[in-house]
N, C-alpha and C positions, 0 to 999 in steps of 0.2 A: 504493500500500500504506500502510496505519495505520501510521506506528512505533510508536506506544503498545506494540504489542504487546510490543513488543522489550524494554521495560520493563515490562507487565502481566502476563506471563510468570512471569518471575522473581520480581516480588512476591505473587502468590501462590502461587507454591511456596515462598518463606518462610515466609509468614502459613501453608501448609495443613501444614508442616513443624512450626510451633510448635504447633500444634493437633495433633496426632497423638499417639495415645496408647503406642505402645510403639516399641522401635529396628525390628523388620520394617519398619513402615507408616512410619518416619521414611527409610529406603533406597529403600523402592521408590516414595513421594512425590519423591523426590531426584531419583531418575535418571527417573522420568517426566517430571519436568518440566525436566531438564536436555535430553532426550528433543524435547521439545517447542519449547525455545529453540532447540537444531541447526535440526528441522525450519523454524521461522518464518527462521532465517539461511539456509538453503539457498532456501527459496521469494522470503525478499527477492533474492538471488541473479539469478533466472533471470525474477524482475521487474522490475530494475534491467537486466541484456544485453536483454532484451525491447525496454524503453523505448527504450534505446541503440538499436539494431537500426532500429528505427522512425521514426530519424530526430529523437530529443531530443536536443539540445547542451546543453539549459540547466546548467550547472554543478553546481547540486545538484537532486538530484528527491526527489519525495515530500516538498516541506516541508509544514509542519503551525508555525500559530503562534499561541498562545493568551495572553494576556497576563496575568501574574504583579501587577507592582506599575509602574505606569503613571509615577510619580513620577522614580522611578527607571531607567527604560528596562531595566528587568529583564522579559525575554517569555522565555514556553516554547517559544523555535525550533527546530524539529525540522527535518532533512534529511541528506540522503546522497550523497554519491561514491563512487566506485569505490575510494579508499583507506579508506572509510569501512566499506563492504560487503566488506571482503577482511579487515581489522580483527575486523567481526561474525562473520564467517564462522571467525575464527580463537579468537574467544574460546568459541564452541557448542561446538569440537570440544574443546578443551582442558578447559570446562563438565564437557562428559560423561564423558570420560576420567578426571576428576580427582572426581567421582562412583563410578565403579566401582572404583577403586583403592581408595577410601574402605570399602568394604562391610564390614569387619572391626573398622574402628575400636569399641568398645565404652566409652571413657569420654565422657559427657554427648554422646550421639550427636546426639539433637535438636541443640543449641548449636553441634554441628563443620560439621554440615550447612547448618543456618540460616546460621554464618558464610562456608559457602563461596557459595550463591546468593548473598548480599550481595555478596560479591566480585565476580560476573559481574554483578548487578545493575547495581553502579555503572560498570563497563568499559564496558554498552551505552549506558547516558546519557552517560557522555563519547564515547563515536563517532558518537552521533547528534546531540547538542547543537552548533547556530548561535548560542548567546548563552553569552556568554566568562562570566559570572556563574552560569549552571546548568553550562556546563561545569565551572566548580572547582570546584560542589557536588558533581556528582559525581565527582570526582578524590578531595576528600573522605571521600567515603563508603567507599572503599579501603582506607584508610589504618588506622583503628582497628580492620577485622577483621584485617588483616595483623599484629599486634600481638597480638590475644588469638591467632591460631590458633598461634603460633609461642609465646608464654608460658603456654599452656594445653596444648597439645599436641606441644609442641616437646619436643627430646633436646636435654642436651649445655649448654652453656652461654645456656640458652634465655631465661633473666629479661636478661641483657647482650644476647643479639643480640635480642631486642624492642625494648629501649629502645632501643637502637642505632639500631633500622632505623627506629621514631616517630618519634624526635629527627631525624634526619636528613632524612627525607619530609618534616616540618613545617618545616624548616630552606627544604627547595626547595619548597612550599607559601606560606612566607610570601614568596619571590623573586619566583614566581609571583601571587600578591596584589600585590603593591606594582607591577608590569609590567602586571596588566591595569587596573588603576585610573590607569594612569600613560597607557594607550590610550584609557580612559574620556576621562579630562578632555582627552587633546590631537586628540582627535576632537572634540570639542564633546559629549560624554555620550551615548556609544553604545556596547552588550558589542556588537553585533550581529556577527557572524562575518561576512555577507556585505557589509554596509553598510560595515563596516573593508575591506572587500579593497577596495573601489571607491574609497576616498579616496586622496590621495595626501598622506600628513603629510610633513612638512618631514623631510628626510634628518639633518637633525641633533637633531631626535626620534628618528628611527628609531633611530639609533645609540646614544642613553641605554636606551631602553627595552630592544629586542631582547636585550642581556647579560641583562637582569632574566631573562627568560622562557627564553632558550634555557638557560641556568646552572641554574635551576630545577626544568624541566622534565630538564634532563640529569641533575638528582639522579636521578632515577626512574628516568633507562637509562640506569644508571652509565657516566655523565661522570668520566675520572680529570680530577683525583684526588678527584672525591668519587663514590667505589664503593666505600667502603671498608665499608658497610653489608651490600653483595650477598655476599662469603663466609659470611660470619657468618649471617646470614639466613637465606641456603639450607642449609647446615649444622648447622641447629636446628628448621628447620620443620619441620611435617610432609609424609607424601609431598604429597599434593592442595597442601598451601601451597607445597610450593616449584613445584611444577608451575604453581601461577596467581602468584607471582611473578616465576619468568622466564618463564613462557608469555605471561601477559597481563601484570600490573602493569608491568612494564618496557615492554611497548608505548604504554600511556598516556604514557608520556616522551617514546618517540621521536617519535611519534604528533603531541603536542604541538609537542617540536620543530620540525616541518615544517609542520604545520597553523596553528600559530598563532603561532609565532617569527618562521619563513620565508614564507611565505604573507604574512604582513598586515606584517612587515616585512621587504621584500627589499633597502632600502639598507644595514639593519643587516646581512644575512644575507651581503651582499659584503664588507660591512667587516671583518668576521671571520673570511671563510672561509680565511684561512690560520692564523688561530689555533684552529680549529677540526678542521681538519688537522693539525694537528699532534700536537693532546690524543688525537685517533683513531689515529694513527699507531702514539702511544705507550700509547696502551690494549690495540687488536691485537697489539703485541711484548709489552709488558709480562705480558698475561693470559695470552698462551701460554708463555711461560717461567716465570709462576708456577705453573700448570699442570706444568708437569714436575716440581715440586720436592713435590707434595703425593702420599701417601699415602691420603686420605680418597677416597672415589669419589665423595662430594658437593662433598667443596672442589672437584675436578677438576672435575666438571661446574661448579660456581660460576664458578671462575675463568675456563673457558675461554671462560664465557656474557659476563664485563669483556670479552674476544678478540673474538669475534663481534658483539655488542653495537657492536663499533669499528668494523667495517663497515657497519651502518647510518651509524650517525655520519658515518664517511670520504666516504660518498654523499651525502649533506643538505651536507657544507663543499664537495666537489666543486662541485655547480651547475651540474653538466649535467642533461640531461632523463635520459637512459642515466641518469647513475651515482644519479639519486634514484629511479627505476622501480628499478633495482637495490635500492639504501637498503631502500623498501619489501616488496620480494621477500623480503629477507634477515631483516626482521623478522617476516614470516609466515613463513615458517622457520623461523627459530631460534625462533620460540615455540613450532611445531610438534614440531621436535627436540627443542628442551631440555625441553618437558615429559615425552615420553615417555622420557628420558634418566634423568629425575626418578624417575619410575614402576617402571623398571626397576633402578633402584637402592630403590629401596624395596619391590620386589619378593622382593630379594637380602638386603636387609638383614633383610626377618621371617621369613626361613627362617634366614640364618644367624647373625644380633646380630652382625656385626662388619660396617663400611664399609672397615677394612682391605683395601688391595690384598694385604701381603705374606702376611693369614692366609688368603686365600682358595686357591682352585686348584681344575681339574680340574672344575667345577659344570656340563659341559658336560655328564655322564655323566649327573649327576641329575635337570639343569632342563635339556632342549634347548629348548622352549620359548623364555624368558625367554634365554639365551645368545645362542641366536640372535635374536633381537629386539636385544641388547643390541650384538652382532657390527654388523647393518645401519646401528642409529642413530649407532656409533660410525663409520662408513663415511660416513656424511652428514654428521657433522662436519668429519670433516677432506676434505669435497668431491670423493667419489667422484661421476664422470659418472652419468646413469642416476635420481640424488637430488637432493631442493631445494636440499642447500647449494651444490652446485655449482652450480648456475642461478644462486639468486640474488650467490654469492660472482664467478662470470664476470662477469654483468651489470652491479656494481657495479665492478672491476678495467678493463671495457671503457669507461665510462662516465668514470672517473677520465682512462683512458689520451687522452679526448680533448681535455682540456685541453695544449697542446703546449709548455707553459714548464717547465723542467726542474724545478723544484721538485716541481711536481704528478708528472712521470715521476718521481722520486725519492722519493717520499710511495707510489705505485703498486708500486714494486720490492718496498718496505720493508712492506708491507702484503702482499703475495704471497710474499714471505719466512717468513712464520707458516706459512703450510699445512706447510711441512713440519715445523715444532717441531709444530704440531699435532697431525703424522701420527704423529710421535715419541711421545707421552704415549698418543695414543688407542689406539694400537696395542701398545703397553706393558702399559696399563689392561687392557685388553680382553683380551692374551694371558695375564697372570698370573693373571685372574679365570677364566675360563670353560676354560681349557686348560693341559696338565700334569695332572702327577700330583696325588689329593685329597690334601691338607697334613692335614686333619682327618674322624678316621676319624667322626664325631658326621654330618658331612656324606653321608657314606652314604645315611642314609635320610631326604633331604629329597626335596622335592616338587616337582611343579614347577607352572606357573601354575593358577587356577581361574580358571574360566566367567569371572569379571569381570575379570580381571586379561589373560585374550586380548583379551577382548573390546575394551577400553580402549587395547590394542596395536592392535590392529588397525585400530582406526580412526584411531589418529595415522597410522601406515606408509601407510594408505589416501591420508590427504593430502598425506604426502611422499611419494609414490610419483605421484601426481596432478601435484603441481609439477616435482618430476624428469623425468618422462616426458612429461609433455606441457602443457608452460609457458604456453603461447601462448595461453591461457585468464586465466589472471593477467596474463600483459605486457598483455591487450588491454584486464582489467581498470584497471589501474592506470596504463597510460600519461597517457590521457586528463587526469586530474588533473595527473599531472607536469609534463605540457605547459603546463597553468593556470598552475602552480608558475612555470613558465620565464617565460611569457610577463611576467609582474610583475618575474622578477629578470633576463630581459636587458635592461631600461628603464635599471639601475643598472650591468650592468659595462663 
C-alpha cells in the first residue's frame, strides 16, 4: 500500500477546505474527507493482517523512501507496524468524530476546520515517518494548531491555557531536538528509525541521550510533573480540540516514548525504568484524586486523562512484552474514551452553558440519548468488563505483575488502587449529571443529540465496544512489535 495516501488525504481536504466558498461546503468537505482518511486507515488495516497472515516478519512493511536533502541524511522514510496501524486506525476515528461534533461551530468555520485536518494531518506523518528529522516535523506541525484552536475558539481562560500549552510542547520539542541530534552525531549521522535500531551505541550514550527524549516526548503525554498544561488545555479548548488533544496529540508522546526513547535506546530505557515507575505510579494516584476534588466535567475528564495516561507510562517502565502490549492497548483506549468523553461533555455543555456538576440534574429525562452515551463511556473508565478500559487497564496490571521483585508488586497494588477512586468521581459525575430531580426548570425543554452528534457517538462506542469485546484483534495487532521492543531490551536487563 502507498502511504502517501495517508498524508494526501488530508492535505487536500485542507487545500479543498480553504477553497470552498460558504460554511455548508466547508462541513461536508470536512467530514468527507475525514470520511475518507477512516476508510484508507481501515483498508491499510486489513492490508497490513493480510501481509502478516502470508507469512511477512519483516518488521516494518510498506516502506517507501525518497530522499529529501542527501547532505544531511535527511530521507522521506515511510513505513509501518502494527503499533503504527492501531495509532492510524485510532487517529481516522477520533478525525471523524471530532468532525461531526464540529457541524455547529459558526465562527470563521473554514479556519476551525482547516485547523482541525492539520491536526490529523501531522498525527499520520508522525506514525508513519522512519526518519527521526520528518518525524519532528511533523510532531511540529501539531503544535501551533493546538494553540490557535484553543485561543481562537476556546472558553474560559483560553489566551493563559494557549500559551501555557505552546510554551510547554516547545519546552518538550526543544528536549526532543537536542536527543535526536545527540543520536544523529553518536551514530555516525543517521535520523534513520531502522538503521538506529540495528546499531548498538555505547550504553553510556544510551543513558545521556534517552532522558533527553523520553522527558520530552512525556511532555506531550503528561509526564508528572510536567502535565500541568493538560487541565488547563482541555478546559478551554474547544469540543473537537480537546477531543484530538487527549484522543490523538497525547499519543504522539507516548507513541514517541516507546518508538523512539525505548526502541533505539533500551540501555537507557533499563536504566530508568524504576524512575519511570515511579512518576507513573504517582501520576495514576495523583490524577485520580484530583479528579474527585473538581466540579468542572472537563477538569474531570482532564484530570482523570494525567490517571490513565499513567498506565500507558506504568507499561513502557515495566518492560515486559504483556505490560507494553498492555501500555499500547491503553493508549488506543483512552484516546478512544477520552475523546468521546470530550464530545459528550460538549454535547451537554451547548444545550445547557454550564460544565457544572452541582447545577446540572435529572438530563436523563430530556437527553437519553447523550446520558446514556455519557453512562457507558463513564463505565469504560473506570474499567467495567465487557469495554476497552478494562482490557487494556488488565493487560497492563498483568504484565507489571510479572516482574517478581517486590517493588514492581508494590508499584502494581498502588496503580490498581485508582480504579476505585476512579469509580468514586465517575460514578459521582455521572449520577448528579444525568439522574435526580431537574435542579433547573430552563432544562425542560432541551434536546437531545442531532444526526451528527449520534453519529460521532457511535462510532467511538463502535470501537470501544470492538476492543472490549473482542480484543484479540488488537493483542494480535500489537504484540508483534512488542516483542521487537523486548527483544532489544532483554540484551540490557
Amino acid at each position: 500500500m502507498n502511504l502517501l495516501w495517508l498524508i494526501g488525504v488530508p492535505l487536500v481536504t485542507a487545500l479543498a477546505v480553504l477553497l470552498s466558498r460558504n460554511r455548508d461546503q466547508v462541513r461536508w468537505i470536512a467530514l468527507t474527507g475525514a470520511a475518507a482518511q477512516l476508510g484508507v486507515a481501515i483498508m491499510l488495516y486489513f492490508l497490513y493482517t493480510k501481509e502478516r497472515s502470508a507469512g511477512n516478519t519483516a518488521a516494518i512493511l510498506f516502506q517507501q523512501d525518497h530522499e529529501i536533502f542527501s547532505s544531511l541524511h535527511i530521507r522521506f522514510h515511510l513505513g509501518v507496524d502494527g503499533i503504527s496501524v492501531a495509532m492510524i486506525m485510532l487517529t481516522a476515528f477520533v478525525g471523524i468524530a471530532g468532525a461531526l461534533v464540529s457541524w455547529n461551530i459558526e465562527k470563521m468555520t473554514k479556519e476551525f476546520y482547516f485547523l482541525l485536518v492539520l491536526l490529523s494531518l501531522g498525527a499520520y506523518g508522525f506514525f508513519i515517518s522512519l526518519n527521526l528529522f520528518v518525524l519532528f516535523f511533523f510532531l511540529e506541525i501539531s503544535v501551533i494548531p493546538k494553540y490557535l484552536l484553543i485561543g481562537i475558539w476556546g472558553s474560559g481562560r483560553k489566551e493563559y491555557s494557549a500559551n501555557k500549552l505552546a510554551l510547554m510542547l516547545m519546552g518538550g520539542s526543544a528536549l526532543i531536538l537536542v536527543g535526536i541530534l545527540g543520536l544523529y552525531f553518536a551514530s555516525g549521522n543517521s535520523f534513520d528509525l531502522v538503521e538506529l535500531s540495528n546499531m548498538n551505541l555505547p550504553a553510556a550514550t544510551q543513558k545521556l541521550i534517552f532522558p533527553l527524549l523520553f522527558i520530552g516526548f512525556g511532555v506531550f503525554t503528561a509526564l508528572f510533573p510536567l502535565h500541568t498544561w493538560v487541565p488547563d488545555g482541555h478546559s478551554s479548548a474547544p469540543t473537537a480540540g480537546s477531543m484530538f488533544l487527549a484522543g490523538i496529540s497525547m499519543k504522539l508522546g507516548g507513541y514517541g516514548c516507546l518508538r523512539v526513547a525505548t526502541w533505539l535506546l533500551p540501555a537507557g530505557a533499563v536504566a530508568y525504568s524504576n524512575i519511570i515507575i515511579v512518576l507513573s505510579v504517582i501520576a495514576i494516584l495523583y490524577g485520580a484524586f484530583a479528579t474527585m476534588m473538581q466540579k468542572d466535567l472537563k477538569y474531570i475528564n482532564a484530570y482523570s486523562s494525567v490517571s490513565h495516561v499513567g498506565f500507558s507510562l506504568l507499561g513502557i517502565g515495566m518492560l515486559t512484552q504483556t505490560a507494553i502490549t498492555g501500555s499500547l492497548m491503553q493508549m488506543v483506549s483512552h484516546g478512544l474514551m477520552t475523546a468521546l468523553f470530550f464530545a459528550v461533555i460538549g454535547m451537554i455543555y451547548d444545550r445547557t452553558h454550564t460544565r457544572m456538576v452541582g447545577e446540572m440534574g435529572g438530563l436523563m429525562k430530556m437527553m437519553p440519548f447523550i446520558s446514556t452515551v455519557f453512562f457507558i463511556v463513564g463505565l469504560c473508565s473506570l474499567g467495567l468488563p465487557g469495554l476497552s478500559g478494562f482490557v487494556a487497564e488488565m493487560t497492563v496490571f498483568v504484565g507489571s505483575w510479572e516482574n517478581d521483585h517486590m517493588i514492581y508488586r508494590i508499584a502494581t497494588i498502588l496503580a490498581a488502587m485508582s480504579i476505585v477512586v476512579t469509580a468514586v468521581y465517575i460514578l459521582r459525575a455521572v449520577g448528579q449529571t444525568a439522574m435526580g430531580p431537574v435542579k433547573n426548570e430552563s432544562f425542560l425543554t432541551l434536546t437531545d443529540a442531532r444526526w451528527n452528534e449520534k453519529l460521532a457517538a457511535i462510532l467511538l462506542l463502535l470501537a470501544i465496544l470492538a476492543i472490549g469485546l473482542v480484543p484479540g484483534w488488537l493483542n494480535d495487532l500489537l504484540r508483534p512489535s512488542a516483542e521487537a521492543i523486548m527483544q532489544k531490551v532483554s540484551a540490557f536487563k
